[in-house]
C-alpha positions as CSV (number, residue, x, y, z in Angstrom):
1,X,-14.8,56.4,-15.4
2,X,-16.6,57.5,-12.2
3,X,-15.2,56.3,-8.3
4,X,-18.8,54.0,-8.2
5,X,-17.7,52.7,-11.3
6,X,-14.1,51.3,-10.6
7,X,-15.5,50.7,-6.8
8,X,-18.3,48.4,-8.7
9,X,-15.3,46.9,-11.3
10,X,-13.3,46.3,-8.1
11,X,-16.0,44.7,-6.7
12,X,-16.9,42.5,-9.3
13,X,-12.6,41.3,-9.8
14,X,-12.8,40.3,-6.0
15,X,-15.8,38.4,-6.2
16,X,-14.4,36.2,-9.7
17,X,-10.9,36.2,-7.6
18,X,-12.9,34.9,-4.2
19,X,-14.5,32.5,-6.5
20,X,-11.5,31.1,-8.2
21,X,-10.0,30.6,-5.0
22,X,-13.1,28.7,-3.4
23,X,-13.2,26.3,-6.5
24,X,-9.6,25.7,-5.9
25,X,-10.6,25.0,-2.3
26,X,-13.2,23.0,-3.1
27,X,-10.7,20.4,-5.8
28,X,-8.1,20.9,-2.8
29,X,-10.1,19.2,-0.6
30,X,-11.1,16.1,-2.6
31,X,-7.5,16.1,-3.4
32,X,-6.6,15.8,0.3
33,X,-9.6,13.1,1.3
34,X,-7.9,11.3,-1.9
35,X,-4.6,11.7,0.0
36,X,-6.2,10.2,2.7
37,X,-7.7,7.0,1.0
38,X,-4.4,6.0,-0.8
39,X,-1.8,6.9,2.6
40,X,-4.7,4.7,4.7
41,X,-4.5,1.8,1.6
42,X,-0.8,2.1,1.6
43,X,-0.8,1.6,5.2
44,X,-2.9,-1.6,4.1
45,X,-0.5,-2.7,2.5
46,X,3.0,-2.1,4.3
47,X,0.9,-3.8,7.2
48,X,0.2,-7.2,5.2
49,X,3.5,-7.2,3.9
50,X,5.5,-7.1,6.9
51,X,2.4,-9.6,8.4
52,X,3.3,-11.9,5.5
53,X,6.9,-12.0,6.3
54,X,6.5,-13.0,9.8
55,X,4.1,-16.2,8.8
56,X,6.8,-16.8,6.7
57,X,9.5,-16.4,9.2
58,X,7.1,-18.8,11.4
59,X,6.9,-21.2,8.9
60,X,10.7,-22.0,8.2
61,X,11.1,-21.7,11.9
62,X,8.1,-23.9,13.4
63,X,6.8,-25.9,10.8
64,X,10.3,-26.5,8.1
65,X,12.9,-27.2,10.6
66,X,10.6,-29.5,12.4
67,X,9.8,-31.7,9.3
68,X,13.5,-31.7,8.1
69,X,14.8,-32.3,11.2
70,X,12.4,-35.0,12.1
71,X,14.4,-38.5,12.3
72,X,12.6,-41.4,9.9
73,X,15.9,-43.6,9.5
74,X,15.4,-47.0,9.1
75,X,17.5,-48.3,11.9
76,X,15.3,-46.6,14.2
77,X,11.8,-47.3,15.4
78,X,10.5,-46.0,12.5
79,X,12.2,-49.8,10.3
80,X,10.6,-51.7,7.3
81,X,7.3,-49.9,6.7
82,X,6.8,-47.4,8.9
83,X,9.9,-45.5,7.6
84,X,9.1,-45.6,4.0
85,X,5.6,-44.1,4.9
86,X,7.5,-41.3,7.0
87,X,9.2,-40.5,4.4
88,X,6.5,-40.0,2.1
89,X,4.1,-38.0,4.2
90,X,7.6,-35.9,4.8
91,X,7.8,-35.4,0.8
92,X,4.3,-34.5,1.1
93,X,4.4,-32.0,3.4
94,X,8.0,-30.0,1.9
95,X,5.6,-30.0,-1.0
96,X,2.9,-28.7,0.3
97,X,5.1,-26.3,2.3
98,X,7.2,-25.4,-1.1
99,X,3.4,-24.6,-2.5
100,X,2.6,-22.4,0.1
101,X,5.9,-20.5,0.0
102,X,5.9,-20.1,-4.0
103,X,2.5,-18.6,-3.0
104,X,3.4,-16.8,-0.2
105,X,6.1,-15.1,-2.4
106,X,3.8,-14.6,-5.4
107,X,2.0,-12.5,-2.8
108,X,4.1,-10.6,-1.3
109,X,5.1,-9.8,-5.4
110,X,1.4,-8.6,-5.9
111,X,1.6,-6.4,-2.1
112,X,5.2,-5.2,-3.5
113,X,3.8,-4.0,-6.8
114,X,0.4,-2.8,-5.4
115,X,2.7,0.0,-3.1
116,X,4.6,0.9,-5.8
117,X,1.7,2.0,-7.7
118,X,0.3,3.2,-4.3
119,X,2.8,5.4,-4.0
120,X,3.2,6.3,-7.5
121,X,-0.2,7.7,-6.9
122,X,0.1,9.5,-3.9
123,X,2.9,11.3,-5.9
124,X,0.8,12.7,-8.6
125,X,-1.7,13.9,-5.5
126,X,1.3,15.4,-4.0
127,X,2.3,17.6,-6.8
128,X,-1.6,18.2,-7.4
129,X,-2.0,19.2,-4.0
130,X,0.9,21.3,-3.5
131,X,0.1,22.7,-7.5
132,X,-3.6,24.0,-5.7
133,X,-2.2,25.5,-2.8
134,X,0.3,27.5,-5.1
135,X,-2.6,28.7,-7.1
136,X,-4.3,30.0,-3.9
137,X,-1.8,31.4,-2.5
138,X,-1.5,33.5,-6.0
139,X,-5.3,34.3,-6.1
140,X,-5.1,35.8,-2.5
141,X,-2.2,37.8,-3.4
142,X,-4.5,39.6,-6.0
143,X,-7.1,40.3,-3.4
């Protein structure tokens, strides 16, 4: 085989070599704006969640211990009547406020489960990602 010949051959490996590595490139990247997507959703999420908890915090703090500790006794000013309907609006509103929190806490369930699958996600990109830059870095060693 001639020197133009294996020059030409040597050519022609480095080309399919510079190829492989820009398709590489090319998957790395959507990999990485991927990576971005699912780091800015978990952010989302971790955001909400800890949002969530505060409203909660707010509402045992501001809205519960005002309502239970709200004084309806009948000797008060509150006799006859007016105590019995205090007391009910009172049962209405722990209800309603029970609602919320069994909702509140079904939610924060849903966030809980969405970042866990999040995540599990951005694992599998992980490995992906660093799986691409391995095969690069193999494909420029044979340049």
């Amino acid at each position: 085989m001639s020197s133009e010949e294996r020059a030409r051959r040597e050519r022609e490996r480095r080309a399919a070599i510079e190829r492989a590595i820009n398709a590489k490139q090319r998957e790395l990247d959507g990999v990485n704006a991927e990576i971005a997507k699912y780091e800015a959703i978990l952010n989302a999420l971790t955001e909400s969640q800890t949002t969530l908890a505060s409203y909660r915090a707010d509402l045992e703090t501001d809205i519960n211990d005002v309502i239970v500790n709200y004084d309806v006794k009948d000797g008060s000013t509150w006799a006859g009547l007016q105590a019995t309907k205090a007391w009910r609006e009172m049962d209405f509103l722990k209800n309603k406020k029970d609602n919320y929190v069994t909702e509140v806490e079904q939610l924060d369930s849903d966030i809980s489960t969405a970042i866990d699958k999040t995540n599990s996600i951005l694992q599998e990109l992980y490995s992906r990602r660093d799986s691409l830059n391995e095969d690069i870095r193999n494909l420029r060693a044979q340049l």
